[in-house]
N, C-alpha and C positions, 0 to 999 in steps of 0.2 A: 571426568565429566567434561564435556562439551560444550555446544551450540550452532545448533545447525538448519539452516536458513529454508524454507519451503514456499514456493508459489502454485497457486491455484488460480486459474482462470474458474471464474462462476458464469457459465452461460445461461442465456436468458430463461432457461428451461429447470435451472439451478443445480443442472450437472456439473461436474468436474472437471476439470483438464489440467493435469499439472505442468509446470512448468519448468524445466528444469535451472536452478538459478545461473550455472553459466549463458545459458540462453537469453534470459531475465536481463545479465548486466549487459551482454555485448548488444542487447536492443537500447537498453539504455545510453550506452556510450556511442550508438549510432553506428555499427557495425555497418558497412552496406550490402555485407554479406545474410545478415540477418530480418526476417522478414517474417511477420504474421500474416499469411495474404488471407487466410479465412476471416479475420477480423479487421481488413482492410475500411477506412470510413466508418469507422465507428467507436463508441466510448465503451469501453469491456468494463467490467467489477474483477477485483481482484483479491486475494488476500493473502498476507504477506506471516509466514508463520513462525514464530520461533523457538525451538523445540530443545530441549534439555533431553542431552544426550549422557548415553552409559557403556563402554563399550560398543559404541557407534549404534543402539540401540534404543530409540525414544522412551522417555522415561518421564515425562512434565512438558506441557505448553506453557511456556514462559507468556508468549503476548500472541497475538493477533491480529493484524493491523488490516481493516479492510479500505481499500483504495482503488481509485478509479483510472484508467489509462488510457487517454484517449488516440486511437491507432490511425494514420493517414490512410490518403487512398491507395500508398504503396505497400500500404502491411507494416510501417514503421513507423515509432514510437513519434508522435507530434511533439516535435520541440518548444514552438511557441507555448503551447498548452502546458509542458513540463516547468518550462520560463517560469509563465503565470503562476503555477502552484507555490512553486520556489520562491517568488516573491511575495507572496501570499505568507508563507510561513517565516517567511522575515519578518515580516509587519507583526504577526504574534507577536514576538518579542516585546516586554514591558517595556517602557522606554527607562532608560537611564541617567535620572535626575539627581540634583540634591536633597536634601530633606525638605530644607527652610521651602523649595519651588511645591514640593507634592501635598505638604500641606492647606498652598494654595489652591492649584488647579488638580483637576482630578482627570486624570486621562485614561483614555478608554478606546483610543483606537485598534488595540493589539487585540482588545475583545470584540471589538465586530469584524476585526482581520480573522479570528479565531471562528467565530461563526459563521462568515463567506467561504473560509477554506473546510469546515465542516459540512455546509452546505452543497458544496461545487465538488470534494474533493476523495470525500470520505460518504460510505452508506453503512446501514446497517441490518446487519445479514437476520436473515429467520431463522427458528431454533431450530428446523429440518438443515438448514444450508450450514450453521455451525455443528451443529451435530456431524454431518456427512463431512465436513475437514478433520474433525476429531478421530471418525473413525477410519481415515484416507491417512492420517499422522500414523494410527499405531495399529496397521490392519494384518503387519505382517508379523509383529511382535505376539498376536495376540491366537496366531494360528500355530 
């Protein structure tokens, strides 16, 4: 058994476009070779899938992550905006106090960090648009 990694572009229209993940990471690590120009200037939905594998054969959706990525006007991944998320999900983190201190004060900032980066960061898909990744996972398994 496996685990193997799936990206879907969800266009505005709630079609599909995969992505394949070597593509995925060299946009992420800022390739300048690599480039979305169709999605140039603009904030795409995406979803990030991960699939329990048998025989190199999808066999279980382990998770789902749906996320947003916002694309420059080159067709490439905006940094600042990546930054921003990244520190967003630091700030989740509970903070790391003593006891005697949490008993006192009660902190909360990692929860409204958790609800700006759910709000800004993440969406959530329709039962038509998850349905249509499920059956995009295991379409060839099934024929």
């Amino acid at each position: 058994m496996g685990i193997s990694l799936k990206i879907f572009i969800v266009n505005d229209d709630g079609s599909l476009k995969r992505l394949p993940l070597m593509r995925f990471e060299r946009l992420q690590q800022g390739d300048p070779e690599e480039h979305l120009s169709e999605y140039a200037g603009k904030r795409i939905r995406y979803a990030l899938v991960a699939v329990e594998t048998e025989n190199r054969k999808p066999i279980d959706i382990n998770l789902i992550q749906y996320s947003y990525l916002s694309i420059d006007s080159k067709g490439r991944i905006d940094a600042s905006e990546e930054e921003r998320g990244a520190r967003l999900a630091l700030e989740m983190l509970p903070p790391m106090s003593s006891e005697e201190n949490q008993q006192k004060i009660i902190y909360a900032q990692h929860r409204f960090a958790k609800k700006q980066y759910d709000d800004q960061f993440t969406w959530e898909p329709s039962p038509e648009i998850e349905a249509a990744i499920v059956k995009e996972v295991f379409w060839k398994t099934k024929k």
